[in-house]
Structure formats: C-alpha cells, structure tokens
KOLKOLDREN-607031 format. One record per residue: residue number from 1; y, x, z of N, C-alpha, C, O in turn. Coordinates in nm, 3 decimals. Layout:
+-----+---------+---------+---------+---------+---------+---------+---------+---------+---------+---------+---------+---------+
: num :  nnorth :   neast :     nup : canorth :  caeast :    caup :  cnorth :   ceast :     cup :  onorth :   oeast :     oup :
+-----+---------+---------+---------+---------+---------+---------+---------+---------+---------+---------+---------+---------+
: NUM :       Y :       X :       Z :       Y :       X :       Z :       Y :       X :       Z :       Y :       X :       Z :
...
+-----+---------+---------+---------+---------+---------+---------+---------+---------+---------+---------+---------+---------+
END
This chain:
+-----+---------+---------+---------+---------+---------+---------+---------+---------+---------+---------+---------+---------+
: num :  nnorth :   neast :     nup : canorth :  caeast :    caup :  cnorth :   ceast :     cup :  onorth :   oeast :     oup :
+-----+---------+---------+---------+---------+---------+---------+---------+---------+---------+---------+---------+---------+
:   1 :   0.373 :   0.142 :  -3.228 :   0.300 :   0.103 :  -3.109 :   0.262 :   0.228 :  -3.030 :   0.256 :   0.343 :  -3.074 :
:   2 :   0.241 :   0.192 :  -2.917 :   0.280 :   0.346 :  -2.810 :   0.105 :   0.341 :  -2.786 :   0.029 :   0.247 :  -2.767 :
:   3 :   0.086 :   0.476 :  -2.797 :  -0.103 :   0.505 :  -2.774 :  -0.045 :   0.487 :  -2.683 :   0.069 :   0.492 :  -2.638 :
:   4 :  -0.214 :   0.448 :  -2.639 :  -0.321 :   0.427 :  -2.491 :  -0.330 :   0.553 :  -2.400 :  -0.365 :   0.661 :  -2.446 :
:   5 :  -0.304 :   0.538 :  -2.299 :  -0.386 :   0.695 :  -2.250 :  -0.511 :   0.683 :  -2.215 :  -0.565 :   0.575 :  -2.188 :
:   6 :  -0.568 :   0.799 :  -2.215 :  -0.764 :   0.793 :  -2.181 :  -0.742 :   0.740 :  -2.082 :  -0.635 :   0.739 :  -2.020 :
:   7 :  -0.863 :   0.678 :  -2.049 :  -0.907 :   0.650 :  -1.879 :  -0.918 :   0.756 :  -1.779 :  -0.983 :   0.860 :  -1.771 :
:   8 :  -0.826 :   0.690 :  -1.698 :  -0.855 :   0.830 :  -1.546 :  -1.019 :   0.798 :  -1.502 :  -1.096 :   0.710 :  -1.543 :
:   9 :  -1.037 :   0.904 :  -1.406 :  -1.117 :   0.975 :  -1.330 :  -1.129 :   0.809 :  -1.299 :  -1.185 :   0.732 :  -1.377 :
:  10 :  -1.086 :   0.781 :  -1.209 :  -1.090 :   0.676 :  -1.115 :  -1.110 :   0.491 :  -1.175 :  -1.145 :   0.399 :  -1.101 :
:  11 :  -1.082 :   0.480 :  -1.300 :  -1.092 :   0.368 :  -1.357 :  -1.226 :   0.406 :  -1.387 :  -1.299 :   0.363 :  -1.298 :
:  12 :  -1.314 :   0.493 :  -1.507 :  -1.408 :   0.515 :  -1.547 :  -1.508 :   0.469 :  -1.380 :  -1.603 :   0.392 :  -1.372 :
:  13 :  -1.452 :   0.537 :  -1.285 :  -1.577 :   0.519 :  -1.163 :  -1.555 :   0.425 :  -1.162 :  -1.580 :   0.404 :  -1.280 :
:  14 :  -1.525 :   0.330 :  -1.125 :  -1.478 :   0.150 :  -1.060 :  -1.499 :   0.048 :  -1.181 :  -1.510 :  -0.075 :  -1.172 :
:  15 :  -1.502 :   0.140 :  -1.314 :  -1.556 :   0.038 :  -1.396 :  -1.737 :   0.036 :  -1.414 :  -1.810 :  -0.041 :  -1.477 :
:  16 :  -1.766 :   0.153 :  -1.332 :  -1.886 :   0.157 :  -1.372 :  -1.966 :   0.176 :  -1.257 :  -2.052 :   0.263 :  -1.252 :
:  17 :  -1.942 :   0.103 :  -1.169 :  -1.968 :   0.053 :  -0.992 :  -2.077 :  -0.054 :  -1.002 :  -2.055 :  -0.160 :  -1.060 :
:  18 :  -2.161 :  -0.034 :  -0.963 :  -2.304 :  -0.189 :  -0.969 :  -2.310 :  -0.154 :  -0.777 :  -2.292 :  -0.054 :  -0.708 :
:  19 :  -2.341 :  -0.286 :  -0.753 :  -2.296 :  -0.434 :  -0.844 :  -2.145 :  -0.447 :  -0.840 :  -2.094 :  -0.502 :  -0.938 :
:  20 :  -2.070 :  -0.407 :  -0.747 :  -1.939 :  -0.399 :  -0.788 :  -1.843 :  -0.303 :  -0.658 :  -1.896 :  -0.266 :  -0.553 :
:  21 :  -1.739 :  -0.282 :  -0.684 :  -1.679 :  -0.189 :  -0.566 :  -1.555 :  -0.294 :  -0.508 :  -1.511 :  -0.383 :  -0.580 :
:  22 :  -1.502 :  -0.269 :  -0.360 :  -1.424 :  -0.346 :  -0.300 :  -1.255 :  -0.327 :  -0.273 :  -1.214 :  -0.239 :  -0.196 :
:  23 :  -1.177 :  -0.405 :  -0.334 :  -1.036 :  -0.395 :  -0.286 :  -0.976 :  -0.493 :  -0.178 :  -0.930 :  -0.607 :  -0.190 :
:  24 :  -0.995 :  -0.389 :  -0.039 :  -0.918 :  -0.485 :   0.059 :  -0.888 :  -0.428 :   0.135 :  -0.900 :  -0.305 :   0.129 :
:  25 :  -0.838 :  -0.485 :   0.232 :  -0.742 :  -0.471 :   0.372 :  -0.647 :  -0.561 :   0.401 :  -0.650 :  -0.680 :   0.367 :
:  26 :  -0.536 :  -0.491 :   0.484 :  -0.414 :  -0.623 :   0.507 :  -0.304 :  -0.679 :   0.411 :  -0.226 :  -0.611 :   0.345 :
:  27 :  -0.311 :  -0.784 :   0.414 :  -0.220 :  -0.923 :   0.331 :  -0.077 :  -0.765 :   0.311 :  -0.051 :  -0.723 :   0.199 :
:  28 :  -0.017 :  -0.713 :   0.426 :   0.100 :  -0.678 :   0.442 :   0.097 :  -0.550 :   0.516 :   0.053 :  -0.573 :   0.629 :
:  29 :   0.128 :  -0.421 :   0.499 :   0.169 :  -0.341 :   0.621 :   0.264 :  -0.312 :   0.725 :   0.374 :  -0.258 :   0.721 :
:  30 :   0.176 :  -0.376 :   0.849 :   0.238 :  -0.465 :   0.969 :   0.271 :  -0.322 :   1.037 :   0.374 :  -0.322 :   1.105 :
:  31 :   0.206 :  -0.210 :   1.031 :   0.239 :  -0.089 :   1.154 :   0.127 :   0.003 :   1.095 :   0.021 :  -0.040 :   1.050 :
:  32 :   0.162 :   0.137 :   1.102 :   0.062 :   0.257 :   1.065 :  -0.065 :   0.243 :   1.163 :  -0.181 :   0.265 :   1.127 :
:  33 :  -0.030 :   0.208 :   1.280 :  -0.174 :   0.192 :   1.357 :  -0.260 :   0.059 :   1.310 :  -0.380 :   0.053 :   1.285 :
:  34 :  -0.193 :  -0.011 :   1.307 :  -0.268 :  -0.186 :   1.212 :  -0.380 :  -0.083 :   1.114 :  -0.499 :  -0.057 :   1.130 :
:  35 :  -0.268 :  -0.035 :   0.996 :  -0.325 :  -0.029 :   0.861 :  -0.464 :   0.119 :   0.864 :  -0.549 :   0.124 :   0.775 :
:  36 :  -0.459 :   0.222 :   0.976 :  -0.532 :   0.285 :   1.001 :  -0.646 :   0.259 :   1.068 :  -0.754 :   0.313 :   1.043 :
:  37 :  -0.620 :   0.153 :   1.179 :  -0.742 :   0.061 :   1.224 :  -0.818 :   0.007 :   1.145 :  -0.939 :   0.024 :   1.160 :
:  38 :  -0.762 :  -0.082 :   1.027 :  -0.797 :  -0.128 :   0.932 :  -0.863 :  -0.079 :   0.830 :  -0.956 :  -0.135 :   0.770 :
:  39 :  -0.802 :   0.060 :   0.800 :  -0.905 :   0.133 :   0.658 :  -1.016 :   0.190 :   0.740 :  -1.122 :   0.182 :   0.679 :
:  40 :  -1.026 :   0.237 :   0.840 :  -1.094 :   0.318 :   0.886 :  -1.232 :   0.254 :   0.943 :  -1.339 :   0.314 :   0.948 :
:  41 :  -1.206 :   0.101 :   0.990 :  -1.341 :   0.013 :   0.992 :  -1.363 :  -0.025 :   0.850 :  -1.483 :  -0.013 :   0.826 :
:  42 :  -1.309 :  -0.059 :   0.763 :  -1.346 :  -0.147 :   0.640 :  -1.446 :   0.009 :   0.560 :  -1.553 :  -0.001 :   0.499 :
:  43 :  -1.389 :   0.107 :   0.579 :  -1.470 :   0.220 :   0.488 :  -1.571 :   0.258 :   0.546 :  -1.673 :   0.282 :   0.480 :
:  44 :  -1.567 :   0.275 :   0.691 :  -1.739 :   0.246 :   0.766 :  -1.831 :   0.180 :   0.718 :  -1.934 :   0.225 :   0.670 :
:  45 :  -1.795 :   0.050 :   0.730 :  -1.847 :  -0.054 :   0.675 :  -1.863 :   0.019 :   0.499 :  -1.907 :   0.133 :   0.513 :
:  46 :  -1.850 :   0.000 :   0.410 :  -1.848 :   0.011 :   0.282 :  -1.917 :   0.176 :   0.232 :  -1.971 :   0.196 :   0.123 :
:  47 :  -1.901 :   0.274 :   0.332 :  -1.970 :   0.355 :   0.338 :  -2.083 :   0.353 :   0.357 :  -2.150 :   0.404 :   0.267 :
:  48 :  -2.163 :   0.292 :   0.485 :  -2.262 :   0.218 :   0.513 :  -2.335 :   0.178 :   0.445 :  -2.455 :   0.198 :   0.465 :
:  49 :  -2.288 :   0.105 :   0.337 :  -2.339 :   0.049 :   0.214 :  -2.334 :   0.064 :   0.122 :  -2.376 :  -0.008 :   0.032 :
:  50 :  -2.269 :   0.186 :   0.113 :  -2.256 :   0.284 :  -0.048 :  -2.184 :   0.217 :  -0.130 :  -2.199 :   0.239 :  -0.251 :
:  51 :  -2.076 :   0.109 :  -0.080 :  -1.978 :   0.069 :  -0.162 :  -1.868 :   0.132 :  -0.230 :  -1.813 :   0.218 :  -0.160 :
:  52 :  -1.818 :   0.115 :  -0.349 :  -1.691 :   0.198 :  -0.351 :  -1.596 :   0.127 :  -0.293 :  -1.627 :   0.010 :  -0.272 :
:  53 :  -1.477 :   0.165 :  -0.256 :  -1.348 :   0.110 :  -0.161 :  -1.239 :   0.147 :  -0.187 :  -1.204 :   0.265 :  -0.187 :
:  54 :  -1.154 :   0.031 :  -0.219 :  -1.018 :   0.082 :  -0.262 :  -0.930 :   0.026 :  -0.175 :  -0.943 :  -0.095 :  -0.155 :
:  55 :  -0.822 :   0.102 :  -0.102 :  -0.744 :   0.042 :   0.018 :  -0.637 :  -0.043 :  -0.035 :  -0.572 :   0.000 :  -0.131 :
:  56 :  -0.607 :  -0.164 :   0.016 :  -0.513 :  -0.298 :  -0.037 :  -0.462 :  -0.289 :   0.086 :  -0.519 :  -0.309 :   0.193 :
:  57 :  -0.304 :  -0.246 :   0.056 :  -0.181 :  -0.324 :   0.132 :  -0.065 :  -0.333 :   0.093 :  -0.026 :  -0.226 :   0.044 :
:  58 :   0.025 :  -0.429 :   0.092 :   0.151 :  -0.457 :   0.024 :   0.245 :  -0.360 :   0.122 :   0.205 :  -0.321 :   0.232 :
:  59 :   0.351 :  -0.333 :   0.076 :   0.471 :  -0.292 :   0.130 :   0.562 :  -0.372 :   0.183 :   0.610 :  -0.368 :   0.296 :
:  60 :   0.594 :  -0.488 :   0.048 :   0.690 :  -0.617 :   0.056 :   0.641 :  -0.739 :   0.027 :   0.670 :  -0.765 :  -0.090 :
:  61 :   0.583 :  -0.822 :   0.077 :   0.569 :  -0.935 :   0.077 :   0.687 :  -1.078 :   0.033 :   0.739 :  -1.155 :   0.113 :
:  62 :   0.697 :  -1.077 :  -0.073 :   0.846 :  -1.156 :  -0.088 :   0.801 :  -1.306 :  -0.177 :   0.853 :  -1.355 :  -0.277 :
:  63 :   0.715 :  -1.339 :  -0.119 :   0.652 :  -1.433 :  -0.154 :   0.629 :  -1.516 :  -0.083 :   0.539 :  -1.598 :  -0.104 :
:  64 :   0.730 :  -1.518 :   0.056 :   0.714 :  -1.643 :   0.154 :   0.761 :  -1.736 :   0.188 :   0.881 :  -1.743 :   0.160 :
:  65 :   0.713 :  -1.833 :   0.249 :   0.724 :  -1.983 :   0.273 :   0.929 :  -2.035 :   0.298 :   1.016 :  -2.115 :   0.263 :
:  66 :   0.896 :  -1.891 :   0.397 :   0.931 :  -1.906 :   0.479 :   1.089 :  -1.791 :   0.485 :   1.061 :  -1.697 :   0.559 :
:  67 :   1.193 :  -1.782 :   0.447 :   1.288 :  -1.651 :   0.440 :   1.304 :  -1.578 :   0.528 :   1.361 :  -1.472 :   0.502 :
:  68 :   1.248 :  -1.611 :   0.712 :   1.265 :  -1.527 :   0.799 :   1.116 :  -1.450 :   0.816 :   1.100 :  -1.378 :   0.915 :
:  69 :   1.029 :  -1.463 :   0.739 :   0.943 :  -1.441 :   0.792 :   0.875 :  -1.283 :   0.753 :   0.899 :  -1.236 :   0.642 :
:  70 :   0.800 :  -1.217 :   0.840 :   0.780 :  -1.097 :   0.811 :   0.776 :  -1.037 :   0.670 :   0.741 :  -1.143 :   0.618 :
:  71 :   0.783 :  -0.962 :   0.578 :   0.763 :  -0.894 :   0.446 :   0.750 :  -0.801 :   0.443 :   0.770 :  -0.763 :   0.327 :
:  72 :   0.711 :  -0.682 :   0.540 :   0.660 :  -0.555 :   0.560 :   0.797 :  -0.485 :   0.542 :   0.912 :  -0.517 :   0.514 :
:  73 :   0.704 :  -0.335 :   0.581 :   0.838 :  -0.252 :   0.591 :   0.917 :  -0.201 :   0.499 :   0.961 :  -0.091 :   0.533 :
:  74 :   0.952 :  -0.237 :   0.393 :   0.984 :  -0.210 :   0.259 :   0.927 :  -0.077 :   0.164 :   0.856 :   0.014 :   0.207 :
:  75 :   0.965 :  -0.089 :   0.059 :   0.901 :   0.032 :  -0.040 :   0.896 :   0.145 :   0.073 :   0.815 :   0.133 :   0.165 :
:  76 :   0.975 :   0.245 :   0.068 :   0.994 :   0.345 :   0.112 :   0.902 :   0.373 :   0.248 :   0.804 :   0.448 :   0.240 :
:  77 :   0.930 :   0.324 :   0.346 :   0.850 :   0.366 :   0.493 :   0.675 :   0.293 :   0.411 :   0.563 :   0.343 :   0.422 :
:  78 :   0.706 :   0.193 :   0.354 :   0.534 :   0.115 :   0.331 :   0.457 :   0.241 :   0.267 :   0.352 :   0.289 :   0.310 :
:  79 :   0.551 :   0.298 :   0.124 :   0.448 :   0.392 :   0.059 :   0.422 :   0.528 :   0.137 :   0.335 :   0.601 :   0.090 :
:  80 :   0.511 :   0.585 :   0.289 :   0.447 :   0.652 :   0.355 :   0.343 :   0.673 :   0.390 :   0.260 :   0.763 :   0.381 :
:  81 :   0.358 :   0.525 :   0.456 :   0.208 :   0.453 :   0.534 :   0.082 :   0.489 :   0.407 :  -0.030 :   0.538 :   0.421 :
:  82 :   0.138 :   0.453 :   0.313 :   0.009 :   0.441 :   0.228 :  -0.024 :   0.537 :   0.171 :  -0.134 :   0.527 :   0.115 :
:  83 :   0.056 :   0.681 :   0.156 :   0.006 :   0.782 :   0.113 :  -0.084 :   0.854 :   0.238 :  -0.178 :   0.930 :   0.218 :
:  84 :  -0.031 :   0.811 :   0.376 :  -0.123 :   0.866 :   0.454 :  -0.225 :   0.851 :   0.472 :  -0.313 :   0.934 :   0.492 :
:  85 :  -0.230 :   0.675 :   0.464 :  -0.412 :   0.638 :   0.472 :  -0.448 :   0.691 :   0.353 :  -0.567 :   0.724 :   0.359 :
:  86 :  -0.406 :   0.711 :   0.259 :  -0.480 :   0.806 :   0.170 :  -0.574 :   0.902 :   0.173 :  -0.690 :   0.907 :   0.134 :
:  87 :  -0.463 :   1.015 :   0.255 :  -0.498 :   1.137 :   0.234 :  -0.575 :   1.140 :   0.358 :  -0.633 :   1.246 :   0.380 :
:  88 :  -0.590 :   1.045 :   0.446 :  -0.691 :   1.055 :   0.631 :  -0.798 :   1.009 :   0.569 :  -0.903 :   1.071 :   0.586 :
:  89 :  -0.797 :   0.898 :   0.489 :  -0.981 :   0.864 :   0.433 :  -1.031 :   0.871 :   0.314 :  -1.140 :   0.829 :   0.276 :
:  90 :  -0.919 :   0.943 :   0.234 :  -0.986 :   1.012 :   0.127 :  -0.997 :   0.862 :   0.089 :  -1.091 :   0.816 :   0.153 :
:  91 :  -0.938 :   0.764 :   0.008 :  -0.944 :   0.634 :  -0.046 :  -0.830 :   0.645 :  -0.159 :  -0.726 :   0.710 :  -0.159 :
:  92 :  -0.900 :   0.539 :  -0.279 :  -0.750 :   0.516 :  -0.361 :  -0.689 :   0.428 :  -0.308 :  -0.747 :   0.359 :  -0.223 :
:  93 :  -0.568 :   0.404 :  -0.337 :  -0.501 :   0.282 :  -0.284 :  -0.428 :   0.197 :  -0.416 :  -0.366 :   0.257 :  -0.503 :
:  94 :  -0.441 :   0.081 :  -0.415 :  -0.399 :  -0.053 :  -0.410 :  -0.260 :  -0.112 :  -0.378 :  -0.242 :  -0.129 :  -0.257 :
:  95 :  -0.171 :  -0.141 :  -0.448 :  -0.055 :  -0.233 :  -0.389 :   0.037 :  -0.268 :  -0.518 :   0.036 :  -0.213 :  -0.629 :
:  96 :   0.100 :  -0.353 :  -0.481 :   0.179 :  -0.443 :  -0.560 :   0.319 :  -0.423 :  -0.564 :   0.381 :  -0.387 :  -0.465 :
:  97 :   0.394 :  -0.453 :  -0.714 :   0.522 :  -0.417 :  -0.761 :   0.584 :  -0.550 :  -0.796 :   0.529 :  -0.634 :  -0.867 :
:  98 :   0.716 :  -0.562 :  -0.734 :   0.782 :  -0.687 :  -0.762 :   0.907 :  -0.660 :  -0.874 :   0.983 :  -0.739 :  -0.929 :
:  99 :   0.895 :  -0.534 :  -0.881 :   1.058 :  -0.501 :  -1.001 :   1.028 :  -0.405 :  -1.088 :   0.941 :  -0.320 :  -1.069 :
: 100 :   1.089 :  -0.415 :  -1.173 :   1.003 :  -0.260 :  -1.280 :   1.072 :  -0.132 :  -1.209 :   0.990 :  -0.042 :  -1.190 :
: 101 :   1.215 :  -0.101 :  -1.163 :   1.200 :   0.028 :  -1.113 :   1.135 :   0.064 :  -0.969 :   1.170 :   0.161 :  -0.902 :
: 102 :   1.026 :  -0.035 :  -0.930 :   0.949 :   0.012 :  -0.805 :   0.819 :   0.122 :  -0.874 :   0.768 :   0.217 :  -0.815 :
: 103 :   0.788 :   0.070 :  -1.018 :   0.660 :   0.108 :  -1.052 :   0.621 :   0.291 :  -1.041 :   0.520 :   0.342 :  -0.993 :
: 104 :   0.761 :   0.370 :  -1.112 :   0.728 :   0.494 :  -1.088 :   0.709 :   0.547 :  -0.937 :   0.618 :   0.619 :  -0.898 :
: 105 :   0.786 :   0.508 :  -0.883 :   0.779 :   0.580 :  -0.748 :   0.653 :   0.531 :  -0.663 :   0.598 :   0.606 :  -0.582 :
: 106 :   0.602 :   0.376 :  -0.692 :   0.514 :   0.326 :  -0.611 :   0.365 :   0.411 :  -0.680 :   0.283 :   0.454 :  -0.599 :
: 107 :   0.339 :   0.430 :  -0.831 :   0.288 :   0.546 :  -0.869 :   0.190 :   0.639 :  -0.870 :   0.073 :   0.662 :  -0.898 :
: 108 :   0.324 :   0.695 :  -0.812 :   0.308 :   0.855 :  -0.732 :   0.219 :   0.825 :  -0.590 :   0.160 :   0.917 :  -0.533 :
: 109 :   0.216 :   0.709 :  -0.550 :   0.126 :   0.704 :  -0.434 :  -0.033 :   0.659 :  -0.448 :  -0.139 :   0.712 :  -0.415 :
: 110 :   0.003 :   0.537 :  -0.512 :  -0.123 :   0.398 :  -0.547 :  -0.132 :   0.468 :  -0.691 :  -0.053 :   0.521 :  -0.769 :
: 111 :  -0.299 :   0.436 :  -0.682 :  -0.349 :   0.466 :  -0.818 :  -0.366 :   0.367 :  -0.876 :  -0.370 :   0.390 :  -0.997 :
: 112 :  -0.383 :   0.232 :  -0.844 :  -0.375 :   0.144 :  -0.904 :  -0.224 :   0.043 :  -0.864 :  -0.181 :   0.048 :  -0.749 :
: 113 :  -0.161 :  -0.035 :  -0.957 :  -0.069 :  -0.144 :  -0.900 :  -0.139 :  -0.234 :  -0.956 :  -0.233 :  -0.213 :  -1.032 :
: 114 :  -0.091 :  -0.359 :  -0.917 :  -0.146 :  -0.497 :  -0.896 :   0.021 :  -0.551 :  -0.910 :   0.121 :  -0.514 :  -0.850 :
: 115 :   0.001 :  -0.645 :  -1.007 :   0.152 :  -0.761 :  -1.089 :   0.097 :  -0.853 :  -0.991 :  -0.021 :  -0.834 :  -0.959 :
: 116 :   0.160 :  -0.951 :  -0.936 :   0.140 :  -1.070 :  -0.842 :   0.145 :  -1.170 :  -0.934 :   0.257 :  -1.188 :  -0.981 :
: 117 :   0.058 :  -1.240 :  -0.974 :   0.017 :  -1.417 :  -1.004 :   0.149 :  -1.458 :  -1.074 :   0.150 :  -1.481 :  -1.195 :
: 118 :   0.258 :  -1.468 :  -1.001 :   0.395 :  -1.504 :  -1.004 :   0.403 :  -1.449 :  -1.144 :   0.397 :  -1.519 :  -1.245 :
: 119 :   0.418 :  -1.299 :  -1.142 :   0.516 :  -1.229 :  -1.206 :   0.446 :  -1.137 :  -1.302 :   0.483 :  -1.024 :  -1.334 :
: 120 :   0.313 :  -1.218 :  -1.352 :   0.227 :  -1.179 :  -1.449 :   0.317 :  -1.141 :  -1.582 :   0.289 :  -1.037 :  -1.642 :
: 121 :   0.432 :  -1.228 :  -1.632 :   0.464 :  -1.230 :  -1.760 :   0.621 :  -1.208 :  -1.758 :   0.700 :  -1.259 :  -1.837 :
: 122 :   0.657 :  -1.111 :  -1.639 :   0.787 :  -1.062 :  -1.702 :   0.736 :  -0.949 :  -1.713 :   0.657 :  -0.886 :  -1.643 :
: 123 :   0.817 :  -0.919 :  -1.865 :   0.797 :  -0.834 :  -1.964 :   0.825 :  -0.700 :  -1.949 :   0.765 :  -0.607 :  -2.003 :
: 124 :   0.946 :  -0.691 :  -1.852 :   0.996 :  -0.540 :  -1.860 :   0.911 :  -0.482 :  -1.695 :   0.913 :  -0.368 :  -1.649 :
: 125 :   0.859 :  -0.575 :  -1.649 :   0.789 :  -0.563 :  -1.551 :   0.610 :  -0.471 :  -1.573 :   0.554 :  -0.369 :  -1.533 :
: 126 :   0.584 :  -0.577 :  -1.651 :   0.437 :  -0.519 :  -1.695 :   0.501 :  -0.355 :  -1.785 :   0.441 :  -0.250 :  -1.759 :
: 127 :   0.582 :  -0.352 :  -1.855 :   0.624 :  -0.258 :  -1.933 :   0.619 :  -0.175 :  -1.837 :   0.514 :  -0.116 :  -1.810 :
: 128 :   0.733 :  -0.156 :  -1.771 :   0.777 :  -0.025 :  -1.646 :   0.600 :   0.029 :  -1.543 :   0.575 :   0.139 :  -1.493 :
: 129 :   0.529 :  -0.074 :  -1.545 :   0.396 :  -0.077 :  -1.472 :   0.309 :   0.014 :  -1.586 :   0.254 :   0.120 :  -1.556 :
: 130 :   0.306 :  -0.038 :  -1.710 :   0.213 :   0.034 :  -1.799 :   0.283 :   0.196 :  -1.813 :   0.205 :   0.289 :  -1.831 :
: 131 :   0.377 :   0.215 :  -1.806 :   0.437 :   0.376 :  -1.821 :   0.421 :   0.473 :  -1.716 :   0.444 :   0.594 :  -1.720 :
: 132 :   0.358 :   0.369 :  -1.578 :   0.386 :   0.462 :  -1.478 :   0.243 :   0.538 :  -1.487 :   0.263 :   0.632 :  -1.410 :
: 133 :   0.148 :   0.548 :  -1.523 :   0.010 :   0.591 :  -1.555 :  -0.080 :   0.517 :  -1.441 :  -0.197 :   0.548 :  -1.423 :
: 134 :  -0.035 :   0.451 :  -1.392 :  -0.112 :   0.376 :  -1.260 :  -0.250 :   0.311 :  -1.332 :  -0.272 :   0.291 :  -1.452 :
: 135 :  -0.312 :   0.292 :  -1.249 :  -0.440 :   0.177 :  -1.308 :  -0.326 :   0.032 :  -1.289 :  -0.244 :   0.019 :  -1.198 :
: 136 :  -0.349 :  -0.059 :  -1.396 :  -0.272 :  -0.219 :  -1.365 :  -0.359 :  -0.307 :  -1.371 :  -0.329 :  -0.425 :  -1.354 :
+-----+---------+---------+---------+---------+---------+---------+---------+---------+---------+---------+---------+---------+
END
C-alpha cells in the first residue's frame, strides 16, 4: 500500500477555517476578462469578511445537455487562464479532471482537483488524481 503524503500548507489552512472558507466562481471559463472580473469581486467580498477563498473554474465542461453547447476553452488555454488568476490575486485554485492523464498537468496549476459526481468511481481516474499531489 502506497504511504500518504503529509498535508500541504494549504489543506491544513482550509481544514482549519471557522466557520468555514469558500470555493467559487464561474460554472466554466467563458474569457480571461469574465474570470478576472469574477475573482477579483468575489475576493473583495471574502476579504471583507476575512473569509478564506478558493477560485472555482472548469476548463471543460463536458457534461452537457446539450453537444453544441459551450464547454470552455479546453485544458490548455483554460489552465493559462487559471494560473493567471492565480498569480494576480494571490488565490488557490479549484477545477475539475475528466481523464486521468489531465491530472498531472492540471496539477501543476490547481492546488486542489475536484472528480465530478459522474466520475466519482473510475478507478484509474481517482488513481492518476491521488499521484498528482493535488488536494482531491
């Protein structure tokens, strides 16, 4: 059985947040100006109130109704976007993996990933997610 690694920096804080700390923003990243509008009021706000704040936005949305319908700008340009709002508000970020070889590279950006509802219990999925050192 493969040890645990210690807890990061960043899990230890967020586990130990009263009364609790916030993960949000947009469903999808629609445009770098959207998602910068967006972190940049929500952490006002949450600053304001001495909340902790973790920035939430998907890359790919592939979970829709609908097959023509928007799903963001894929891995690559999305985790731009998201390393930038990063490093402009000083925030962790948040986002979601639909395949196990998204997990390393998505990573290196997001400190935490998030498995979607769906795709809780494929196996090599959660696997590839637990290796990448991400928070899951």
């Amino acid at each position: 059985m493969a040890e645990m690694q210690p807890e990061s920096e960043l899990y230890t804080k967020l586990k130990g947040t009263k009364p609790f700390f916030l993960l949000a923003g947009p469903n999808v990243i629609q445009s770098e100006e959207h998602i910068f509008k967006m972190c940049r009021y929500i952490k006002s706000v949450t600053d304001d109130l001495g909340i902790e704040y973790v920035f939430k936005s998907s890359f790919d949305k592939a979970n829709r109704t609908n097959v023509k319908s928007f799903r963001g700008p894929g891995m690559d340009e999305g985790l731009k976007v998201l390393d930038k709002v990063k490093h402009a508000f000083d925030v962790p970020i948040v986002t979601d993996i639909h395949e196990p070889h998204q997990a390393e590279p998505v990573a290196k950006v997001a400190d935490i990933i998030q498995i979607p509802a769906f795709l809780c219990r494929q196996t090599d999925l959660l696997v590839a997610a637990g290796k990448s050192g991400a928070i899951i």
